[in-house]
C-alpha positions as CSV (number, residue, x, y, z in Angstrom):
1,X,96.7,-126.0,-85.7
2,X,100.3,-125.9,-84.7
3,X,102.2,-122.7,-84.2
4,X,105.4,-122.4,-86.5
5,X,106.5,-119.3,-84.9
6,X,106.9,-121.4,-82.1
7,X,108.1,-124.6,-83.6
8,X,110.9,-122.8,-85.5
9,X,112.2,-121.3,-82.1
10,X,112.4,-124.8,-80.7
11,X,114.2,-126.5,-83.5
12,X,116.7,-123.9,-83.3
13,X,117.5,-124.7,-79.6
14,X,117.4,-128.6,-79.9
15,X,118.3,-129.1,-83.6
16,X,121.0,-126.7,-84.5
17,X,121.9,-124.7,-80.6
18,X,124.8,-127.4,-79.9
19,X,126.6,-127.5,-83.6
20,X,125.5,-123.9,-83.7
21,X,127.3,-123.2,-80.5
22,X,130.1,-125.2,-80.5
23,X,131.6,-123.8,-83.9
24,X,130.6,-119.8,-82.9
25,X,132.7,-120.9,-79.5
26,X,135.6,-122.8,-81.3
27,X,135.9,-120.1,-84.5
28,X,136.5,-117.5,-81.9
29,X,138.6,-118.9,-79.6
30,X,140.9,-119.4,-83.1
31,X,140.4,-116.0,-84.3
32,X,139.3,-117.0,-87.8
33,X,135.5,-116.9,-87.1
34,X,136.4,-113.8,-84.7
35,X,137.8,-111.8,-87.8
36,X,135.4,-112.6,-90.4
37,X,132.5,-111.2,-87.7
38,X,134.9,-108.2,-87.7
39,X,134.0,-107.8,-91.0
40,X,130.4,-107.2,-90.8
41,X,127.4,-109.7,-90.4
42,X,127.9,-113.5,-91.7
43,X,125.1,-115.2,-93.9
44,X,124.2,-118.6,-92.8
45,X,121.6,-119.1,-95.6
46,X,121.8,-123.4,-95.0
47,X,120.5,-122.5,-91.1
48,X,117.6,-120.4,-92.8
49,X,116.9,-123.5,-94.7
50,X,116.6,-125.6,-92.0
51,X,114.8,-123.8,-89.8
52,X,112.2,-123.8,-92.6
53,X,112.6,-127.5,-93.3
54,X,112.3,-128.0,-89.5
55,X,109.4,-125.8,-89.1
56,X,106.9,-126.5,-92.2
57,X,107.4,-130.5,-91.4
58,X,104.4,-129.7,-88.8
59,X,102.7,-126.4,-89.5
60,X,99.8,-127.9,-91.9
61,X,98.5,-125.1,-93.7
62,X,101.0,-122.7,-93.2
63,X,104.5,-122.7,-94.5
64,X,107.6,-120.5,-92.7
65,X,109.4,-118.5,-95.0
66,X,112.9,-116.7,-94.0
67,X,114.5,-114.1,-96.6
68,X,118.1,-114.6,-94.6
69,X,119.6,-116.0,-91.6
70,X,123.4,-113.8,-90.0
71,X,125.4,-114.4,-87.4
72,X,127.1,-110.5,-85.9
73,X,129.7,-110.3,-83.5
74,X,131.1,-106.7,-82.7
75,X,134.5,-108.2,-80.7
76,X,135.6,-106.6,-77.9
77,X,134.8,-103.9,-76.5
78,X,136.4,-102.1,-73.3
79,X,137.8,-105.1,-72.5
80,X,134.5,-107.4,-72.4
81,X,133.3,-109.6,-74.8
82,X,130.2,-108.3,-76.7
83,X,127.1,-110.5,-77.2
84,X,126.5,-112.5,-80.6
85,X,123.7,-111.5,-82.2
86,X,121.1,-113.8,-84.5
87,X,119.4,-111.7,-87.6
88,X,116.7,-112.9,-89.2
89,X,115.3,-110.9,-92.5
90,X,112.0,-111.2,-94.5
91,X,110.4,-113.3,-92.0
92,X,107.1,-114.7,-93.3
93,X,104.0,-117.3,-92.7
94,X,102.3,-118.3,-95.9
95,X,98.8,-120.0,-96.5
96,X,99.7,-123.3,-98.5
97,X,96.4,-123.1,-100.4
98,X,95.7,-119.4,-101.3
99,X,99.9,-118.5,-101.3
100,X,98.9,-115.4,-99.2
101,X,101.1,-114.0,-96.5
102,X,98.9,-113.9,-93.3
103,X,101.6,-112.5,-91.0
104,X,105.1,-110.8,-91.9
105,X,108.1,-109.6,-90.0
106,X,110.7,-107.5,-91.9
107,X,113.6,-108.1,-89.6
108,X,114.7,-109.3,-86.3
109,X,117.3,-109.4,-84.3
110,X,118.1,-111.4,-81.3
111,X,121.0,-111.3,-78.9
112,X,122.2,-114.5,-77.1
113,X,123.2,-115.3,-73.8
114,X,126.6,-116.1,-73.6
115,X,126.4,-118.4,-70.5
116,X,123.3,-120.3,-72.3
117,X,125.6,-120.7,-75.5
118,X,128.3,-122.4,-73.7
119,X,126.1,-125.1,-72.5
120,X,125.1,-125.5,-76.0
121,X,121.6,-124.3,-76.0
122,X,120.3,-120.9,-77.5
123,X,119.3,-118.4,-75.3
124,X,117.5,-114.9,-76.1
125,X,118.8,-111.9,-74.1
126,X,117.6,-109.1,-76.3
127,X,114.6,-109.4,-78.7
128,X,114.5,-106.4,-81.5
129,X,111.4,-106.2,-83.8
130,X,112.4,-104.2,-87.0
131,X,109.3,-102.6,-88.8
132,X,106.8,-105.0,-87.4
133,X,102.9,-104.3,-88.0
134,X,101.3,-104.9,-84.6
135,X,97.6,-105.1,-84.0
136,X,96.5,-105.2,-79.9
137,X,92.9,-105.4,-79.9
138,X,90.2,-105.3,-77.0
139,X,87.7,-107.2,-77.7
140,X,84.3,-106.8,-76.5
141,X,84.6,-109.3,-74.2
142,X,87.5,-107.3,-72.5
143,X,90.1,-109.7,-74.0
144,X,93.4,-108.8,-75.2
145,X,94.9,-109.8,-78.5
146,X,97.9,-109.2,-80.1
147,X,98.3,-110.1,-83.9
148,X,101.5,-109.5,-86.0
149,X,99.9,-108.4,-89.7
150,X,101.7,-108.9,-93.0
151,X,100.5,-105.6,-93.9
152,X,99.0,-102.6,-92.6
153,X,95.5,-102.1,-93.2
154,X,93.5,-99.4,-95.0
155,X,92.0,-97.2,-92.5
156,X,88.2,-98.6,-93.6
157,X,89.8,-101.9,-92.9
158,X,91.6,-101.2,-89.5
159,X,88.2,-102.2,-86.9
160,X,86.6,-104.5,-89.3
161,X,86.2,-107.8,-88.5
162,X,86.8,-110.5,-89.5
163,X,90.6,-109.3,-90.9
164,X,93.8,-111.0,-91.9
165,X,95.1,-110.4,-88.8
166,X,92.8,-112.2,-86.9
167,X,93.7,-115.4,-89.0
168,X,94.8,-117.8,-87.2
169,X,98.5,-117.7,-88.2
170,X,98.8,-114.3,-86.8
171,X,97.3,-115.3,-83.5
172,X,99.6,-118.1,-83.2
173,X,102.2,-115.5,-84.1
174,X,100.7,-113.0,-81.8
175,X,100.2,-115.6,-79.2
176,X,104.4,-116.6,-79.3
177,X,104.7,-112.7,-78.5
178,X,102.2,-112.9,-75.6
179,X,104.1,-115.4,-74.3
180,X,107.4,-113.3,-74.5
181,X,105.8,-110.1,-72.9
182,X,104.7,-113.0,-69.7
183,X,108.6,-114.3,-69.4
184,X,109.3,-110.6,-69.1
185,X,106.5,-110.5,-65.9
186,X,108.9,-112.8,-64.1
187,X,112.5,-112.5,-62.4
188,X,115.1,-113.0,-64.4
189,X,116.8,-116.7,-63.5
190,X,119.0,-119.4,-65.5
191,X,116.3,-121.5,-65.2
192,X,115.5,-122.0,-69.0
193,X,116.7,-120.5,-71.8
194,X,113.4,-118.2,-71.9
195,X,114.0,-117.1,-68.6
196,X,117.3,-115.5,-70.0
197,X,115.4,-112.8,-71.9
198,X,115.7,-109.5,-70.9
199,X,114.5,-107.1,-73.0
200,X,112.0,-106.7,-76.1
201,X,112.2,-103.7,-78.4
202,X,110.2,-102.4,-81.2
203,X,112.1,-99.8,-83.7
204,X,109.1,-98.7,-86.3
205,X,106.3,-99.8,-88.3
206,X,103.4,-99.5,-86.9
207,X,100.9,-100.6,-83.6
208,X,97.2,-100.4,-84.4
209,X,95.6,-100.3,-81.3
210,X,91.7,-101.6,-81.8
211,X,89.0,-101.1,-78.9
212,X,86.1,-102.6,-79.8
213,X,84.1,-101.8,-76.4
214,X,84.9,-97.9,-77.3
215,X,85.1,-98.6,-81.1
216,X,87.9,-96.7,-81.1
217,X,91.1,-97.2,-83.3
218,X,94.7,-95.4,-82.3
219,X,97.5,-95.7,-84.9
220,X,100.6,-95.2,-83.7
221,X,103.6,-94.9,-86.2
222,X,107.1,-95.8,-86.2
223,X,106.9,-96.8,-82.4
224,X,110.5,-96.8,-80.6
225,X,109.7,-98.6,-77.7
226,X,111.9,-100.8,-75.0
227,X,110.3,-103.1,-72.2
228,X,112.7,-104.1,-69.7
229,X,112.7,-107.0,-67.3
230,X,112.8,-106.0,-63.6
231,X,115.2,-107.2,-61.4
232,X,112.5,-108.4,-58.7
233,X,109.7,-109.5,-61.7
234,X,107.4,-107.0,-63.6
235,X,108.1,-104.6,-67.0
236,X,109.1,-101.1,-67.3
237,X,108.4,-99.7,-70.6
238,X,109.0,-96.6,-72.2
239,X,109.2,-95.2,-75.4
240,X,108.4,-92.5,-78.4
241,X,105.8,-92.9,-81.1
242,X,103.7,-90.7,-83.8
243,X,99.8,-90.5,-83.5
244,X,97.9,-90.3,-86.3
245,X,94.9,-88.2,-86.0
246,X,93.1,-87.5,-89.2
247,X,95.3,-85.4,-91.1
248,X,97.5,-84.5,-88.2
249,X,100.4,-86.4,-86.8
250,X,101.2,-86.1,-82.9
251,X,104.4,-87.0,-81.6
252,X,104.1,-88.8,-78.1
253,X,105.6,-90.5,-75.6
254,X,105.3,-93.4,-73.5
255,X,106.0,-94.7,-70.0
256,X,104.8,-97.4,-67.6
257,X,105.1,-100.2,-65.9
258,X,103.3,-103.7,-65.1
C-alpha cells in the first residue's frame, strides 16, 4: 500500500510550499502577517484540508485525518529573525472499512528552514513529537521496528503479536520516522529539503520498547528526548524519561550517540 504519512509531506512541498511561502514571505515583509503571528499561532484550517484531500486521493484503505493546521512566528529576537514554525494537531490514519484509528499523533510541530522557504520549497529544521505512543520492537530476527500506535496498549497487550501497531499503517508511519532518524545519520547539506533537518525531539507519551529475542518489555513514560544532527554525520541523543517497573516508577536518563 501507499504511505500517507509520506504522501501528505510531499504534497505539502510541491502543492502548497510555493503559495505557502510566498505569502508567509510577502505578509512579513508588510508587517500585517508579521503582527497577526505576534498575536499568537494562526489557524490555516483550508491547508489542513488539503493536505487531507491531497493525501487520501492515494492512500487506499486508509484515510489522513488532521484536527488543525497553524502557522507561529515569534518575530524578532536579539536582532535575528526567528524561525516559522508549522503545527499540526490531532493527527490521525483511519481504516476506511472498520473506521478504526491504526496510528495517532496528538501534536507536532515543525520548524522551517528559512533559506529552503525562500526558494519556495518547505524545509524541516526541527521536528517536535508531542505525546506520541512509540513502539521500537526487536524482532526475533534481530530486526528493528518502529511503529507510532493510536493508543497505548494494556500491559497483557504490550508483546502480543499480532497488535494494532504492527498494522500496516503504523509501519508505513513508523517507517517515514525511520527514514527521519537515517537523514539525521548524514551531514547536514542544502542538498534537499530533508537534508535541512536538524533535530528530532520527543516531549511525552510514551516509548514501549519490545524485545522479542529476550521477551522483554521496557515502558518508558513521558520521554524528553532530543537527537541532534552532527556536524560531520552521526546522532547525539540525550534525554530524561520514567521507567515503569511493576508498581514502581524509576526516573532515568539517557545519552548516546550513533
Amino acid at each position: 500500500m501507499s504511505r500517507p504519512g509520506g504522501q501528505a509531506w510531499r504534497w505539502v512541498r510541491r502543492a502548497v510550499g510555493a503559495v505557502f511561502a510566498l505569502a508567509i514571505l510577502g505578509g512579513l515583509a508588510v508587517g500585517g502577517l508579521a503582527w497577526r503571528l505576534a498575536q499568537g499561532p494562526m489557524d490555516l484550517p483550508a491547508l489542513a484540508r488539503e493536505i487531507e484531500r491531497r493525501a487520501n486521493a492515494e492512500t487506499g484503505d486508509m484515510r489522513l485525518e488532521i484536527g488543525s493546521a497553524r502557522i507561529a512566528w515569534e518575530g524578532w529576537r536579539a536582532g535575528n529573525l526567528s524561525p516559522i514554525e508549522f503545527l499540526l494537531d490531532d493527527v490521525r490514519l483511519v481504516e476506511l472499512t472498520t473506521g478504526q484509528v491504526r496510528a495517532a499523533l496528538p501534536a507536532a510541530s515543525v520548524t522551517l528552514s528559512l533559506s529552503w522557504l525562500l526558494r519556495g520549497e518547505i524545509a524541516p529544521r526541527v521536528i517536535e513529537l508531542h505525546r506520541p505512543v512509540l513502539r521500537l520492537v526487536r524482532g526475533e530476527d534481530g530486526a528493528i521496528r518502529l511503529g507510532i500506535a493510536a493508543e497505548a496498549p494494556a500491559e497483557a497487550e504490550a508483546a502480543a503479536p499480532p497488535s494494532p501497531e504492527d498494522s500496516p499503517a503504523s509501519a508505513d508511519a513508523g517507517a517515514y520516522a525511520a527514514r527521519l532518524l537515517a537523514e539525521l545519520m548524514r551531514p547536514p547539506s542544502q542538498a534537499t529539503p530533508v537534508s535541512a533537518l536538524r533535530r528530532v525531539e520527543v516531549q511525552g507519551g510514551l516509548l514501549l520498547i519490545v524485545d522479542r529475542q529476550l521477551d522483554r518489555v521496557w515502558w518508558l513514560q513521558q520521554p524528553q528526548l532530543a537527537l541532534h544532527r552532527q556536524p560531520e554525520g552521526g546522532l547525539q541523543g540525550e534525554g530524561t524519561a520514567t521507567l515503569r517497573l511493576g508498581p514502581e516508577r524509576v526516573p532515568i536518563r539517557l545519552s548516546g550517540s550513533a
